[in-house]
Structure formats: C-alpha cells, structure tokens
C-alpha positions in Angstrom: 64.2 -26.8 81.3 67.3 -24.8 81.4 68.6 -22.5 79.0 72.6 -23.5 78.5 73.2 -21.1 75.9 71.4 -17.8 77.7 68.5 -17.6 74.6 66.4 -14.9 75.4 62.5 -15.9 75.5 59.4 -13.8 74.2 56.2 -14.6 75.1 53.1 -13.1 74.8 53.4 -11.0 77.3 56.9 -9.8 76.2 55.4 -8.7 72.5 55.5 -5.1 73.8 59.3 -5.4 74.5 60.1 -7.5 71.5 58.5 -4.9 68.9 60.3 -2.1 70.4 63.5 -3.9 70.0 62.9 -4.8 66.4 62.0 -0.8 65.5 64.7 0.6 67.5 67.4 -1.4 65.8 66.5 -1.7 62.1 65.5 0.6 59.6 63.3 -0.5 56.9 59.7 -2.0 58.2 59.6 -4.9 55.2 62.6 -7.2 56.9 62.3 -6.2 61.1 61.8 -9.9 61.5 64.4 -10.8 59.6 66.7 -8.6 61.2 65.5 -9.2 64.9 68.6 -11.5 65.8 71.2 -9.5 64.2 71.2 -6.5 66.4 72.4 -8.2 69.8 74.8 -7.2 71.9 73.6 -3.3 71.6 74.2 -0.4 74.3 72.3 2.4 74.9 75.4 4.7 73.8 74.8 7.0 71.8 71.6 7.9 72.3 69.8 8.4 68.5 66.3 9.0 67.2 65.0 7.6 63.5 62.9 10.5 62.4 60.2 9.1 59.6 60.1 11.8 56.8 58.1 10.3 54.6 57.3 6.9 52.9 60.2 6.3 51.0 62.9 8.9 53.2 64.0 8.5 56.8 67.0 10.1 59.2 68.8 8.6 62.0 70.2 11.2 64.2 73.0 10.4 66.8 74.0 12.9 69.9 77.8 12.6 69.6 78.7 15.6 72.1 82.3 15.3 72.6 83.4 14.2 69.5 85.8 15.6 66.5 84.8 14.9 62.7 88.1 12.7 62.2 87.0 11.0 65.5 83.6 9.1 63.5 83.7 6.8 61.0 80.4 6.3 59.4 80.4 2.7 56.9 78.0 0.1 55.6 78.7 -3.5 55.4 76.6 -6.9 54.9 73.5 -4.7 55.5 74.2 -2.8 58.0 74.6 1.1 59.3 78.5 1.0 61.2 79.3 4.3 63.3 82.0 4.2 65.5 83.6 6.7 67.8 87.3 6.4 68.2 88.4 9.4 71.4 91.6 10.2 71.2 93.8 8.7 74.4 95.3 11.9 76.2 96.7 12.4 79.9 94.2 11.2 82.6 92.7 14.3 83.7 91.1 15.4 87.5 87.5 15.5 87.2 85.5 17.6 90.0 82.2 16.2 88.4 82.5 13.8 85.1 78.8 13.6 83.3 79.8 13.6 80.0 80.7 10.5 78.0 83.4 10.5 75.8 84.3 6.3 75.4 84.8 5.1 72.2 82.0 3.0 70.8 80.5 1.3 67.8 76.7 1.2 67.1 74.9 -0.9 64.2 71.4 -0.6 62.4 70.6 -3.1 59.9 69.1 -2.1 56.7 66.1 -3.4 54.2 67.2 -4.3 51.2 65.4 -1.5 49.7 67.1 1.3 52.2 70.4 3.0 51.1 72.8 6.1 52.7 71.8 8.9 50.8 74.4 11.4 53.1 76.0 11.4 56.2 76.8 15.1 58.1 78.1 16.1 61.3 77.7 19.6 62.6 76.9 21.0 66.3 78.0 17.6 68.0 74.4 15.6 66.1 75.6 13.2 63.5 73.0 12.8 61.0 72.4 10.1 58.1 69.7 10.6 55.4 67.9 7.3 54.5 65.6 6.1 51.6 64.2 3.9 49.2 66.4 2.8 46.1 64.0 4.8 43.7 65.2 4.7 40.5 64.0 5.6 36.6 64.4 2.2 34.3 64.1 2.4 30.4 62.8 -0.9 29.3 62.7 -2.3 26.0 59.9 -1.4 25.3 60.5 2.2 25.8 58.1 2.7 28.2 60.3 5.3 31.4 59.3 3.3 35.0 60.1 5.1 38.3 60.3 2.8 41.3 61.7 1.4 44.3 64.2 -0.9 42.9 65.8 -3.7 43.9 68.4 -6.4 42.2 67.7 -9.7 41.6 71.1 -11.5 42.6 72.4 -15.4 42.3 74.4 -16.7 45.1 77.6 -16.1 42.1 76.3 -12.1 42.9 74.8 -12.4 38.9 72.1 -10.0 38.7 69.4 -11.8 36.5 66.7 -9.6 37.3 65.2 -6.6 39.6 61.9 -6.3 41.9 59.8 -3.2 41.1 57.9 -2.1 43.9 54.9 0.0 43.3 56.0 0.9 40.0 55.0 3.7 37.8 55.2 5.2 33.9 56.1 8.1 33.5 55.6 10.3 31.1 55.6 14.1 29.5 52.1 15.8 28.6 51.7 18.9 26.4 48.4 20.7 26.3 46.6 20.7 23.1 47.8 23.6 21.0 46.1 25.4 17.7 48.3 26.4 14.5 48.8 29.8 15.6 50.2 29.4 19.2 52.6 26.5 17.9 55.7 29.2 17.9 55.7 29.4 21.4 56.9 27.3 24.2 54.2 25.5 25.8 55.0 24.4 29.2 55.5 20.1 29.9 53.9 18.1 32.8 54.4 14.7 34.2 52.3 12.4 34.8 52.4 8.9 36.7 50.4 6.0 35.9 50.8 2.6 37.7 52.4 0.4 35.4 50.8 -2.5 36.7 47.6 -1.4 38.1 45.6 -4.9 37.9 48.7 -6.8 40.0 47.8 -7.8 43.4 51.5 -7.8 44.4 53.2 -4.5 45.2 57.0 -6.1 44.2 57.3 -6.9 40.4 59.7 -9.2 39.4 61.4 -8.0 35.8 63.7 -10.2 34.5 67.1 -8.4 33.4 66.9 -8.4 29.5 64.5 -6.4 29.7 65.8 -3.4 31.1 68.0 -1.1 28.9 69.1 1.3 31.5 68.7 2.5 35.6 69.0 5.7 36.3 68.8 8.6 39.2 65.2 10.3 38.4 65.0 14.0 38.3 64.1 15.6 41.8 60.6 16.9 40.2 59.6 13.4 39.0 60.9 11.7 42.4 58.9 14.4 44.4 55.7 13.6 42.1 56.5 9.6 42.9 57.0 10.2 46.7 53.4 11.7 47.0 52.0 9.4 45.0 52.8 6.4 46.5 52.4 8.2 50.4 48.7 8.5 48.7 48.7 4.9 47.1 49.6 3.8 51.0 46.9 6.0 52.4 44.2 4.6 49.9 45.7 1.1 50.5 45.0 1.7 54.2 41.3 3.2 53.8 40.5 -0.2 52.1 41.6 -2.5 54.2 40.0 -0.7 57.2 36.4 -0.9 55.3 37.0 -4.2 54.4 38.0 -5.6 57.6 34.3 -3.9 58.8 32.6 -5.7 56.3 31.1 -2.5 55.1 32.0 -3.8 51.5 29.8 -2.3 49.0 28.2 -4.0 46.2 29.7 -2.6 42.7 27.7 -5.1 40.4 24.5 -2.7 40.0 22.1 -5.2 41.3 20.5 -6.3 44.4 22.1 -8.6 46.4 20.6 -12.2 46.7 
C-alpha cells in the first residue's frame, strides 16, 4: 500500500534505529515514547552529547565553535529544550578551505515532566545546560518534612489540585542521646531519610493539594543525602527484579515448602 503522507515505518528489525532516536532526542527516560514524534525534522548540527550524572541530574553539552554569547539563545517552551544560533551576516568572504560551520540553526530536546533547566553556561565555544529532577522539600499538614521528585497536578483550566510524589521521603533531624552534664554543649545534628511510603507498590504518589502547606528548595546536604539514596533504592530495585525474573525467589515464611 502506499504511503501518501511519507510516515516513517518501524519494524522489528528497525527497533535498534528507533531506540536510538528516542534517547538522542529527549531527555527524561519516563516519557521517550511519548515524545518519539515530537522531535522530527532534526539535523545533525550541532553536534551534542547528554552526559548521565546521576539518577536525578543530567547535562547536555553542545560544540558551538564559532559562536559569540549574544549569538545563542537558550529557552524552554511547551516541554521543550530551544537553542538557536543566530551568525551575524557580514561581507561574503574568500575561503582557500571552508571546514568550519558557522549557519544559524535551531535544535530541540523535549523534556519529562519531571526534568527542569537548572543553568545554562557557555565558555570555550561548548554550551552546557545542567538538567535534573524537580526535587523539592514539602511541609504537609501534618508536619511531617517530605523531600521528593515533585510534580504538579494540573486541570486543563492550568488549576493545580494536587502533586505526584515520586519516591518520596521524611526527613528529619537526629541528636545523639546526651547525659545532664554534656547538655551545655553543642551536640552536632544528622539527617535521616525514611521512605514515607514504604508499603506502596507505586513509585508516584498522588497528594491531593490541601494537604500541602508549603514547597520548597531543600538544602544541598539533604538533596545530596536524597540523591544517593534513591541511586541505591534504583540499584536494590534492580537486584530484585533480576532474582525474581530467575525464579531464585526465596522462601521468607520459615517453613518448608509444600
């Protein structure tokens, strides 16, 4: 049958081809196949890497040899990463050799819901933009301190009625025990995370918006403390599914099975 419209086909044999379009044009592994047919019409200029940092940080870097600061405009919009290169036109020069490009451009990445800019720089002709998760400290009424990867809950009126909490945890501030005589002095404070749902099966909460007094930015400390916990929670996570798809489950019960 013929293809009036020029849709491009995947089949089995074109999985290879179609995964590696999906990761090289969006940035956030939770929506890649909901972004797959926004990010047509790409060029291979600039050339870029995304450099995975951790679980909840990333960094896109683009070569942009050639270019002047006032020459890049870096912008999001509808859920998408917009650079664009604008040269500046000048006298049509005589080239010996011309290998360098210098043509203006405009590249896109789209973005997860739960990915945001965190900064943009350019130095040394790289443009680089610092990615991550939408961590963020919530007091809820029941004054209980929640760090996680948060996401709003909005109504097609844009009415946020509620967030998503994904891998959440509590937070809070321990004191060793002290006697009497050592009260006077300054005994040091630690924090410690504990999952806040631990017996959910989901990893996204759903909280509705009453219930949270405030969001805030966390401390670096406690957002360094949640950033290695949850690269652990994904490494345990990972371990069990493994055993489990080997069947080497073990039996927990303390008796002899039937």
């Amino acid at each position: 049958m013929d293809n009036p419209f020029g849709l491009q086909r995947y089949g089995t044999a074109d999985l290879e081809s179609l995964m590696d379009r999906i990761s090289r044009n969006s940035i956030g592994l939770d929506t890649y196949f909901e972004n797959i047919f926004n990010v047509t019409n790409q060029v291979n200029y600039p050339p870029y890497n995304i450099v995975h940092v951790n679980n909840v940080e990333s960094r896109l870097e683009i070569a942009l040899a050639g270019f002047k600061k006032k020459e890049i405009k870096v912008y999001t919009e509808y859920g998408k990463l917009v650079v664009e290169g604008t040269k500046e036109t000048k006298e049509e020069e005589e080239y010996l050799h011309r290998g360098l490009a210098s043509r203006s451009f405009r590249r896109e990445w789209s973005l997860s819901d739960d990915i945001e800019v965190k900064s943009v720089t350019f130095a040394d002709g790289l443009l680089t933009a610092k990615l991550g998760k939408t961590i963020k400290l919530a007091l809820l009424k029941s004054g209980e301190e929640v760090i996680s990867d948060i996401d709003e809950m909005i109504t097609d009126k844009q009415v946020v009625v509620g967030y998503y909490f994904t891998n959440p945890c509590r937070a809070m501030l321990t004191t060793p025990d002290i006697s009497p005589q050592d009260s006077s002095e300054r005994q040091p404070v630690s924090i410690k995370l504990i999952p806040w749902f631990p017996l959910a099966q989901e990893d996204k909460i759903p909280v509705v918006a009453d219930w949270v007094i405030s969001i805030v930015e966390p401390q670096p400390k406690l957002k360094e403390l949640y950033t290695k916990a949850s690269e652990d929670y994904e490494k345990r996570k990972s371990q069990s599914t493994s055993l489990s798809d080997t069947g080497n489950d073990s039996d927990t019960s303390g008796g002899s099975p039937e």
